[in-house]
C-alpha positions, 0 to 999 in steps of 0.5 A: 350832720345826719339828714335822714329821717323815716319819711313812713315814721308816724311823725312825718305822715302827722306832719304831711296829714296836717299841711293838707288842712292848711294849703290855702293861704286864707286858712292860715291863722299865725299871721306869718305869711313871710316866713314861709313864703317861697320865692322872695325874689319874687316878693322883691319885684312887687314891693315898689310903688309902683301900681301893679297887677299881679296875673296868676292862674288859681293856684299860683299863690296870688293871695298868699304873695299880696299878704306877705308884701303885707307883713314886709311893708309892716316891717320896712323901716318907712312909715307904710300902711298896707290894706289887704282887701278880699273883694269877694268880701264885698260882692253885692248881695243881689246881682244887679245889671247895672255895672256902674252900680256894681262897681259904686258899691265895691269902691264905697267898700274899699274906701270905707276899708282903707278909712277903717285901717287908718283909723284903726293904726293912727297909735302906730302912725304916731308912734314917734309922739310921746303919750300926751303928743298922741292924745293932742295929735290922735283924738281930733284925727279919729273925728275927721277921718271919715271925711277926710283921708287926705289930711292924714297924707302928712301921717304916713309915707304911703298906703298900699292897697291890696286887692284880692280877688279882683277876678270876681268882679263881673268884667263889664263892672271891673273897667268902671271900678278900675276908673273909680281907684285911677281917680281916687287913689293914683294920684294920692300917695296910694300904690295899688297892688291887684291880683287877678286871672290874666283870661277874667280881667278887664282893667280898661274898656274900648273907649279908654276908661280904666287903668291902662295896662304899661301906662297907668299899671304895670303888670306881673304874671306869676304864671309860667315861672317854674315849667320843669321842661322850661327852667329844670333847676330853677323849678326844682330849687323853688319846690325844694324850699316849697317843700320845705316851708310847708313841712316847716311850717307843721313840724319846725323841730322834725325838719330843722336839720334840713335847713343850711344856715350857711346858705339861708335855705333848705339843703337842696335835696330836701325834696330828694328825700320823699321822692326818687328822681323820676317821681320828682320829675313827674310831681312836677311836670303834673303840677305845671308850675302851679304850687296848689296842684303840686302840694295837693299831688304830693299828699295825695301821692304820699298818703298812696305811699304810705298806705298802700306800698313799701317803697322807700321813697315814693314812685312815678306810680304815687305820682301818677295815681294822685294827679288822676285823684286831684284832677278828679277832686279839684277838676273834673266836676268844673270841667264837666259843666262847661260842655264846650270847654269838655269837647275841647279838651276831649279833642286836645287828648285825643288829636294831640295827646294820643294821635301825635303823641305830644304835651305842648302845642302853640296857638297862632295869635291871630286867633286869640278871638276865636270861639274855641280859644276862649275854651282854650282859656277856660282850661287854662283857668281850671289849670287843666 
């Protein structure tokens, strides 16, 4: 089977042109979150019972992974009812001081959004009843469930409650909120799934209110997964069909060939097609493992390549020009503003970087607490 198309074809840079609009995982529309979702051993871990936080820096496809577990539970052959909530949805409109009242109105949100879900989905949780079974069954259920989810337990194998965002919450009020959902829900037949920024999460507070992380939630980090100098070929496996499901996902009929039926996944140098392995090896030493960063890169490289070059495929030279113009889109205002964390990375470049010519360096534990390493951790949550 020939495999090769003309990446410069008007066809392919529609294709690449269109999957700049549709990056973030909230923009999409079609509701097929699973089928392009790249990594499924990594949906295997997270679709237990088990109450977990999923910690991942932005980028790392946190919201894009709680809504595929969305569609795979909707699919499971068990009666289970998944609420996928975007808590940046229901922020107070007015800042408060009061963190106990911060987290109250979150948690009335949250509440009022599983009651509604339920509400809304009691035709398929009695999808076995016949017609007038449902009319006898359903319509005394719709009257009470305002007040009373736990007469509903009977009605469905379990609740997952998804938690976007959980980051957004100011940190004094997420402890209280996470109290609130332990009391609530843990006990019940409600699993928790949370997704949030490991440096911007406070779960438990000093005095043990909250969940508590390896006792009450169990956490999974996205972060760190796919470092090219770390896992070479597991990292260029999962961009491979990164890659590919994106493209996919623009043009099915352009890139199906690409696909080995046999094996269930994209042939594994679908991605050697744009890019020479050098400019492979740079796209994703750049990207750090973080999929945004590494499909911003890439259009942005290929956009250079095909405006301004007659390369067949595209170089270390595209890749390079595009992270300084992704740094400077996505980073570098963000940066700017936070003067320390500026002064910071300025030293980083210049003592490590440029003096000791070196990309990795380690900082001792005991100073995890230190003034300049929250900085440190402001970086590492701009993904610099």
């Amino acid at each position: 089977m020939n495999r090769n198309i003309d990446i410069k074809s008007r066809r392919v840079q529609q294709s690449v042109s269109k999957l700049d609009g549709f990056l973030r995982a909230e923009y999409n529309s079609e509701k097929n979150y699973l089928e392009y979702y790249a990594g499924l051993e990594t949906l295997d871990k997270v679709i237990s019972i088990k109450d977990q936080i999923i910690y991942g820096r932005r980028g790392t496809g946190k919201t894009h992974l709680l809504k595929a577990l969305q569609e795979k539970l909707l699919a499971d052959d068990q009666k289970y009812l998944p609420v996928y909530i975007d808590l940046r949805t229901f922020k107070p409109t007015l800042e408060s001081d009061n963190d106990l009242y911060y987290a109250l109105i979150i948690f009335q949100e949250i509440v009022v959004e599983v009651l509604k879900c339920v509400y809304v989905n009691l035709d398929y949780l009695y999808q076995e009843y016949t017609v007038e079974q449902q009319k006898i069954i359903i319509d005394p259920q719709r009257r009470k469930i305002l007040a009373l989810l736990e007469k509903f337990n009977r009605s469905f194998d379990r609740i997952f409650c998804l938690l976007d965002e959980w980051s957004e919450i100011p940190e004094t009020s997420q402890y209280i909120l996470a109290e609130f959902l332990k009391r609530t829900f843990v006990p019940k037949k409600v699993t928790l799934k949370i997704a949030a920024i490991p440096n911007r999460t406070q779960l438990i507070s000093e005095n043990r209110i909250g969940l508590e992380d390896g006792g009450d939630i169990f956490g999974f980090p996205l972060d760190n997964r796919y470092i090219y100098e770390l896992y070479p070929e597991i990292t260029k496996a999962f961009f491979n069909e990164l890659l590919y499901k994106q493209l996919y996902l623009m043009d099915p009929q352009l890139y199906e060939i690409f696909y080995d039926n046999k094996e269930k996944r994209p042939v594994h140098n679908f991605i050697n097609i744009f890019l020479a392995n050098q400019a492979l090896r740079e796209i994703l030493i750049a990207s750090a493992g973080i999929p945004r960063d590494f499909l911003n890169i890439f259009i942005s490289a290929y956009n250079i390549f095909f405006t301004k070059t007659n390369n067949r495929h595209l170089v270390v030279a595209d890749i390079r020009n595009a992270t300084v113009e992704w740094y400077g889109v996505d980073k570098k205002k963000t940066v700017d503003a936070n003067s320390n964390a500026k002064l910071l990375l300025d030293k980083i470049i210049n003592d490590i970087l440029i003096t000791k010519k070196r990309c990795h360096f380690l900082i001792p534990e005991k100073y995890e607490k230190v003034k300049e390493v929250k900085e440190l951790n402001d970086l590492i949550d701009l993904r610099v």
